[in-house]
LUMLUMLUM-28508 format. One record per residue (C-alpha): residue number from 1; x, y, z. Coordinates in steps of 0.001 Angstrom, whole numbers. Each point is the difference from the previous one (the first is absolute). Layout:
    k       px       py       pz
  NUM        X        Y        Z
...
% end
This chain:
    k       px       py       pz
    1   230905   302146    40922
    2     -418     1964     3118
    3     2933     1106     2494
    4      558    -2919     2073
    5      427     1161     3990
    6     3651       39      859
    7     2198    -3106      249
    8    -2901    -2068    -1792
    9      600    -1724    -3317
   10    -1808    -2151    -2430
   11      565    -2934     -893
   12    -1372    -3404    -2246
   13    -1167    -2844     3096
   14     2945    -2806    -1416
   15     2511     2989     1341
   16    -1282     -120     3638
   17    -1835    -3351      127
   18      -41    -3769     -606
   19    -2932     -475    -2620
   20    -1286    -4047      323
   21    -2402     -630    -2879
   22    -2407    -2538     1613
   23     -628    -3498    -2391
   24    -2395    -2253      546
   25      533    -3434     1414
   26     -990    -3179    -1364
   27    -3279    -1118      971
   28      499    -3231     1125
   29     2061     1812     2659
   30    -2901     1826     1482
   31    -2569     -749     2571
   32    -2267     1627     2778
   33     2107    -3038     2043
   34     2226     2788     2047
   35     3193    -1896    -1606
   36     2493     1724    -1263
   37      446     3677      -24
   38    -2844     2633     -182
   39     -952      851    -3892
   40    -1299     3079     -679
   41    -1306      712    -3647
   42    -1519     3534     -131
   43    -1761     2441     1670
   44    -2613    -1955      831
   45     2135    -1387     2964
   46     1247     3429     1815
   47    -1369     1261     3023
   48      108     3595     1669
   49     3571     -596        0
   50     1115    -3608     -511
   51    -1437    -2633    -2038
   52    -2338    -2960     1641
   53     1192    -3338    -1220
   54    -2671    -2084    -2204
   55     2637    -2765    -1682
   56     3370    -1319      554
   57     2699     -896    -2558
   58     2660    -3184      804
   59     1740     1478    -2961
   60      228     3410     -330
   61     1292     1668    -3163
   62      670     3151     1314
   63      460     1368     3506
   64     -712     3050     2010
   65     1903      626     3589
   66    -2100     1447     2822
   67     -740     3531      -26
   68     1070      609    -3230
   69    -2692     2436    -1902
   70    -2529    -2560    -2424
   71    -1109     2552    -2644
   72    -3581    -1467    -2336
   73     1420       47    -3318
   74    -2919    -1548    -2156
   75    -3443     1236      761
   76       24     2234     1970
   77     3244     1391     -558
   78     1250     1942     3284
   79    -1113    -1007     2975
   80     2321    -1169     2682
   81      420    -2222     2932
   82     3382    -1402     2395
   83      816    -3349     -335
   84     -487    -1244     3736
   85     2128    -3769     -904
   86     2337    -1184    -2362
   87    -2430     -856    -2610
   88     -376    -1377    -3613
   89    -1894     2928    -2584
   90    -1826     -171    -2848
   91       10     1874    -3626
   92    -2412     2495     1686
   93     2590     1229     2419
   94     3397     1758       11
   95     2320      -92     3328
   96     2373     2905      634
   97     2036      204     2393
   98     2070     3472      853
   99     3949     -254     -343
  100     1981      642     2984
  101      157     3617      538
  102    -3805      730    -1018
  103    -3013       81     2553
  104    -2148    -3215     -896
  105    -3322     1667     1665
  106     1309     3067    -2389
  107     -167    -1600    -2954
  108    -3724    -1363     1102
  109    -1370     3139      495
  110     1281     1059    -2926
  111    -1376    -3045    -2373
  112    -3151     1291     1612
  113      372     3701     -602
  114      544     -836    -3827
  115    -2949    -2944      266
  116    -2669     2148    -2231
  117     2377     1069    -2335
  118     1463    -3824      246
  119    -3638    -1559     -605
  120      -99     1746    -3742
  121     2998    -1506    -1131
  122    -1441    -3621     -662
  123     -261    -1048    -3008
  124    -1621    -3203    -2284
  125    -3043    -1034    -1208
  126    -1358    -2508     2281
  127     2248     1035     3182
  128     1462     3455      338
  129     3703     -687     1168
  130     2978     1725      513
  131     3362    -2056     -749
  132     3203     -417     1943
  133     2009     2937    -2526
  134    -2772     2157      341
  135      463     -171     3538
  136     3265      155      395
  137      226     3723    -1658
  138    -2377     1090     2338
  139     1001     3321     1635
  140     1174      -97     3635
  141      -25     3376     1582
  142     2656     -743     2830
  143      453     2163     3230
  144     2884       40     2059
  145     -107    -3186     2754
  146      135     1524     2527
  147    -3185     2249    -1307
  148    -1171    -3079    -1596
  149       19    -1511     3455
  150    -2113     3308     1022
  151    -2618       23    -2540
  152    -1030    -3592      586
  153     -718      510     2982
  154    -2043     2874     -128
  155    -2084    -1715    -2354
  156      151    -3192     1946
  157    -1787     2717     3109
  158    -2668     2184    -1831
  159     -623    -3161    -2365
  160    -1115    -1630     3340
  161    -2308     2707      640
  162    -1475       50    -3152
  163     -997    -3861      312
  164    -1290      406     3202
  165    -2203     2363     -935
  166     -877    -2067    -2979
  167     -649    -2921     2334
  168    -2427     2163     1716
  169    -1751     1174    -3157
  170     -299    -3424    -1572
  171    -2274     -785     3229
  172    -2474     2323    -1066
  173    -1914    -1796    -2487
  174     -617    -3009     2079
  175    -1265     2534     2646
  176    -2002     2104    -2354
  177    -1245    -3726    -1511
  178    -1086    -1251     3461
  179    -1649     3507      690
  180    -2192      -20    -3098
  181     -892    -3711     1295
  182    -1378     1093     3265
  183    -1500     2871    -1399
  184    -2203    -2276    -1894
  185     -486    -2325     2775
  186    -1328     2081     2153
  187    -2374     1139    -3045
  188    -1640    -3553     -508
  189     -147     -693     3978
  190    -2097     3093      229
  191     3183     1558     2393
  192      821     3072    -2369
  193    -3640     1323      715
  194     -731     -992     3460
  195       89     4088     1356
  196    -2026      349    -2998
  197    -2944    -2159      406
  198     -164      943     3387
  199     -495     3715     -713
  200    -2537    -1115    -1841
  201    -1955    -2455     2172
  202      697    -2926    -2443
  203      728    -3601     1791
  204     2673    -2571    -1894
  205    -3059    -2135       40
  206    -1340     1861    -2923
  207     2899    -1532    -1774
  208    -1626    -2972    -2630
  209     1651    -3431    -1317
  210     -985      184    -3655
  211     1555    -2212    -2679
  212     1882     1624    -2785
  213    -2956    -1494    -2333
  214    -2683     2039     2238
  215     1281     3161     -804
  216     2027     -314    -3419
  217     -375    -1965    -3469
  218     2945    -2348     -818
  219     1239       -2    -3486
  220     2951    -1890    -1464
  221     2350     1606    -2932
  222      499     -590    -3373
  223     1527    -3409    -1507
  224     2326     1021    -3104
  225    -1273    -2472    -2985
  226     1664     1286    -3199
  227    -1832    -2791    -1625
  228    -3345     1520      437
  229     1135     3594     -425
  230    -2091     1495    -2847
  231     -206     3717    -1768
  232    -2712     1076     2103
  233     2117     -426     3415
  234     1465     3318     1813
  235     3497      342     1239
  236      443     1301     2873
  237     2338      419     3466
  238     -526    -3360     2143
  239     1427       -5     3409
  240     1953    -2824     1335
  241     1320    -1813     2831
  242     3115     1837     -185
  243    -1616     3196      184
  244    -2073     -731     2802
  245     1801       83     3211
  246     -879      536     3455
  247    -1310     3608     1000
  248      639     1492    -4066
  249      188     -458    -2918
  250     3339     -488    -1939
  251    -1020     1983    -3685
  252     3375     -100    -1911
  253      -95    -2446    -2232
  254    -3723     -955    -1242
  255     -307    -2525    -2787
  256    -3444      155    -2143
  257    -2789    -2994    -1039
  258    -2505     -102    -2517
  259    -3392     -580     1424
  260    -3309     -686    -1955
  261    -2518     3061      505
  262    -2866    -2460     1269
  263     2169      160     3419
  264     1331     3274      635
  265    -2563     1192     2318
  266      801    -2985     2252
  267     3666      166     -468
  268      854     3900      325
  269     1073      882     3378
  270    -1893     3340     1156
  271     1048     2300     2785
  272     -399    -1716     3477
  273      826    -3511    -1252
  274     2194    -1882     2749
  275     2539    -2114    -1585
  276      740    -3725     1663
  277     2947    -2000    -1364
  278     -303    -4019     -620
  279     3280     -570     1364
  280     3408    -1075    -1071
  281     2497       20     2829
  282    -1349      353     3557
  283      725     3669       19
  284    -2489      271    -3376
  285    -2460    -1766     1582
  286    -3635     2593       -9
  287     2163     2947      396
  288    -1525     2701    -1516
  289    -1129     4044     -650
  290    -2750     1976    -1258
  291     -378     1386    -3970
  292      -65     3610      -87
  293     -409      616    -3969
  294     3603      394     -149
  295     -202    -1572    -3306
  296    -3164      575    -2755
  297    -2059    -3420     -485
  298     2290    -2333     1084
  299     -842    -3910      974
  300     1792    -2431     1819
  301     1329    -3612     -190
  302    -1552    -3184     1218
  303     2656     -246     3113
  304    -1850     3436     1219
  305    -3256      -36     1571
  306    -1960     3134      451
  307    -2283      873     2757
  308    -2784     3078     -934
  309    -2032     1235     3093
  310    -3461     -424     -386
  311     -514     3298     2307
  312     1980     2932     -585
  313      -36     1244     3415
  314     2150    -2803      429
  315     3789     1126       64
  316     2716    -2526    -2666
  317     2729     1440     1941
  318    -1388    -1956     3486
  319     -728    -3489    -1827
  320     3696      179    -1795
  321     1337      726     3769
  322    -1102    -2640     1290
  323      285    -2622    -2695
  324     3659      901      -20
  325      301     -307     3887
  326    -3024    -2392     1248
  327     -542    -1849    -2887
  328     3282     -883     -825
  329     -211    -2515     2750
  330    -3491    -1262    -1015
  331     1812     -136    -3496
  332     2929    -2311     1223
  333    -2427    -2191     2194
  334    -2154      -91    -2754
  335     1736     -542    -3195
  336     1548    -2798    -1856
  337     3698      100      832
  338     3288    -2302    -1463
  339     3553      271      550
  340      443     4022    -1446
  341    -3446      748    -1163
  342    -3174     1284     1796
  343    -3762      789    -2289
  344    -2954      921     1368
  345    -3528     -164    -2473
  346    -3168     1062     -188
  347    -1925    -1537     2698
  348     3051      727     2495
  349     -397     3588     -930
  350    -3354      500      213
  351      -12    -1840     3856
  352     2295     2647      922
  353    -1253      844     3640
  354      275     3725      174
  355    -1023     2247     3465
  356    -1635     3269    -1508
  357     -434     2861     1924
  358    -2602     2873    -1184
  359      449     1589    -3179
  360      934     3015     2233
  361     2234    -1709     2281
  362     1671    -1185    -3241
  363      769     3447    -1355
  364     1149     1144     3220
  365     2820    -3415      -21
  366      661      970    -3685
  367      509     3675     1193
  368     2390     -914     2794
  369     1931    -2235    -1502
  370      652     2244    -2785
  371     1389     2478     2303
  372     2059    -2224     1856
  373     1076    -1883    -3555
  374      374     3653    -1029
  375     2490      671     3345
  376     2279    -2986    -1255
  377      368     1120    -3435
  378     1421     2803     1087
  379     2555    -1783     2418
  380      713    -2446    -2681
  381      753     3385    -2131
  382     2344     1323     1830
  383     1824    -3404      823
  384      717     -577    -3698
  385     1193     3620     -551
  386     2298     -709     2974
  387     1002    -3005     -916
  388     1064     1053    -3528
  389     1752     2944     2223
  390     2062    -2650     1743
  391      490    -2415    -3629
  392     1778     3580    -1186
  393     1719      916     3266
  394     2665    -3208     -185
  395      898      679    -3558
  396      361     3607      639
  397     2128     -690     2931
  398     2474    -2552    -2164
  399       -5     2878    -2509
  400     1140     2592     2814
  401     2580    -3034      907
  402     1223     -248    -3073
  403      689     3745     -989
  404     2089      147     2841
  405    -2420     2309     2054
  406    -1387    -2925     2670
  407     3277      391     2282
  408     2866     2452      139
  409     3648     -118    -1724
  410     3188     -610     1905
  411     2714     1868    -1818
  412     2191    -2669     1693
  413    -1620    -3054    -1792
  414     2146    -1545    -2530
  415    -1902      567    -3460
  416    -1584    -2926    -1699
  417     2673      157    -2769
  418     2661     -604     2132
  419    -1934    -2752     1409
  420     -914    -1591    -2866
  421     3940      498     -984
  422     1045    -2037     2733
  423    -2833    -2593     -133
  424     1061     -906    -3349
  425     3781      -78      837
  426     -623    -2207     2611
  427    -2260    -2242    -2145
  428     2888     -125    -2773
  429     1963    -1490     2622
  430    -1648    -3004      716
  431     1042    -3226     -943
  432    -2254    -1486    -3231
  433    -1423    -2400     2458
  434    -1099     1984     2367
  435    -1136     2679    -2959
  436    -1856    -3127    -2026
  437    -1884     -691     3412
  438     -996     3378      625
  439    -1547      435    -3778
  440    -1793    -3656      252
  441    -1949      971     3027
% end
């Protein structure tokens, strides 16, 4: 083991801490009702830093004291939150709680200094867990207090910075989201090309309503019938709803389906295709993208429709625009709804009102937007390289903390030995009740 900086010492948690194995309650003694105390079960309850109530326990089993540190101890092992209440805690969680003489905030940067290393540890087959000996023997590295003190509060300061700027970051998708959106827009309203067709003496009049059946053929996909599957049928790729989505197309998993050779010609997409969803949820609902041949002779399912231009001159990329902006509206007016699911068919798609421009005009919008589509990329580039920057910066800074580099040494601190000498001596002398309390909680 390395040289640890001076004063500093190691140590397993149950010598500095109070380790509170949480055990679930019974269940007639939990509700969403707000009676009781707060129960929290796992890491699906913890916040940025404390945990948002979802049930309440009448009678707990086990019970954490505010602000003590609630470490995830069954899938995923590590993580950490503050108890903000006296509350009741499940299996999934562990409450520790500093002794006297040891910085509580300390000991919660640490747990998450150590929380990668922490999150390997689990183990079981159906939920990877670490137990209450395991955790107890986990190594401590223990400043003096007084640098203790010090170090968490560094941390608590540049830690701050490092979420703000993470705040700021996290905005950038919704902004690069809503920019993409008005990009396109301004593509089907004829905006984007406004200088454009006045340079070249061309009127928005010369814009045409055309349905989607006036300029494209509407085909439905495949139905998968093993029953009438025979020798003679092909396998091949088949696209479906899933890898359809709204402005691309999602190639990572493809599944296969035998289809007789009587209707490959009408069931292989070809470059150009534009690819319409049935529906699904609301958000599935005729969103779509073009096929590129990114695959060789591959179909597609009977929740797919494809659309095939009847003139080439005739751009995919403008039609899949604006089905996924214009016509998801017509879509949603149009199409049979219930409670969670939306479709759309074959009449509704071919009725798709669609304002086309000139073949021209529409390589100029496909040009533009491509540039500008191009532009965002490039931002969205550099924001995950910067946010991956920032996801290393915070564990790099507890790492600095915790090799004793963050702050500087006072040669006048007491060393953690001595501390830890006296915190124990004091804790021998305290009457069995009050010890007995002190272990129970």
């Amino acid at each position: 083991m390395r040289n640890l900086p001076n004063g500093w010492i190691k140590v397993p948690l149950q010598q500095c801490a109070n380790i509170n194995m949480g055990q679930s309650p019974e269940g007639k003694y939990v509700s969403e009702n707000k009676d009781g105390l707060p129960f929290y079960q796992g890491k699906a309850e913890f916040g940025k830093t404390y945990p948002i109530p979802r049930k309440f326990c009448t009678k707990p089993t086990k019970i954490a004291q505010q602000n003590d540190i609630l470490l995830s101890i069954r899938a995923p092992v590590g993580p950490t939150n503050l108890c903000p209440d006296e509350s009741c805690i499940g299996r999934g969680l562990a409450g520790i709680r500093a002794h006297d003489g040891v910085s509580q905030q300390y000991l919660l940067k640490y747990f998450k200094h150590i929380e990668p290393w922490l999150s390997q540890q689990g183990t079981g087959s159906t939920f990877k867990a670490i137990s209450g000996g395991f955790l107890s023997d986990v190594g401590v590295l223990i400043a003096p207090l007084n640098e203790q003190i010090r170090i968490a509060d560094k941390l608590d300061s540049l830690l701050a910075k490092v979420d703000a700027a993470q705040a700021r970051l996290e905005k950038i998708p919704t902004l690069l989201k809503r920019f993409r959106q008005s990009v396109l827009a301004a593509a089907t309203s004829g905006e984007l090309t406004r200088e454009w067709r006045n340079t070249n003496g061309i009127g928005f009049d010369e814009w045409t309503w055309k349905k989607l059946s006036d300029i494209a053929e509407i085909q439905g996909g495949i139905t998968k019938d093993s029953k009438k599957q025979s020798n003679d049928d092909e396998e091949v790729p088949y696209l479906r709803v899933a890898n359809v989505q709204r402005g691309y197309l999602d190639l990572k998993e493809i599944k296969t389906i035998r289809i007789p050779k009587s209707k490959l010609d009408k069931l292989l997409l070809v470059d150009g295709d534009v690819l319409f969803n049935e529906g699904g949820d609301i958000d599935k609902l005729g969103r779509g993208w073009i096929w590129e041949s990114q695959i060789d002779r591959c179909s597609f399912q009977n929740h797919v429709f494809r659309a095939r231009l009847f003139d080439s001159k005739n751009h995919p990329k403008y039609v899949s625009w604006w089905g996924n902006t214009e016509g998801f509206e017509y879509f949603i007016r149009q199409g049979k709804q219930t409670t969670n699911l939306a479709s759309i068919n074959k009449t509704i798609l071919c009725n798709l009102p669609i304002n086309m421009p000139s073949p021209e005009e529409q390589t100029e919008i496909v040009r533009r937007v491509e540039s500008l589509f191009s532009q965002a990329d490039a931002v969205e580039k550099q924001y995950l390289a910067a946010k991956q920057r920032l996801d290393r910066l915070s564990q790099a800074l507890l790492a600095k903390a915790f090799r004793g580099e963050l702050v500087p040494q006072d040669p006048n601190d007491e060393p953690a030995a001595e501390l830890l000498k006296r915190i124990q001596a004091e804790r021998t002398t305290l009457t069995p009740t009050r010890r007995q309390r002190n272990q129970s909680s």
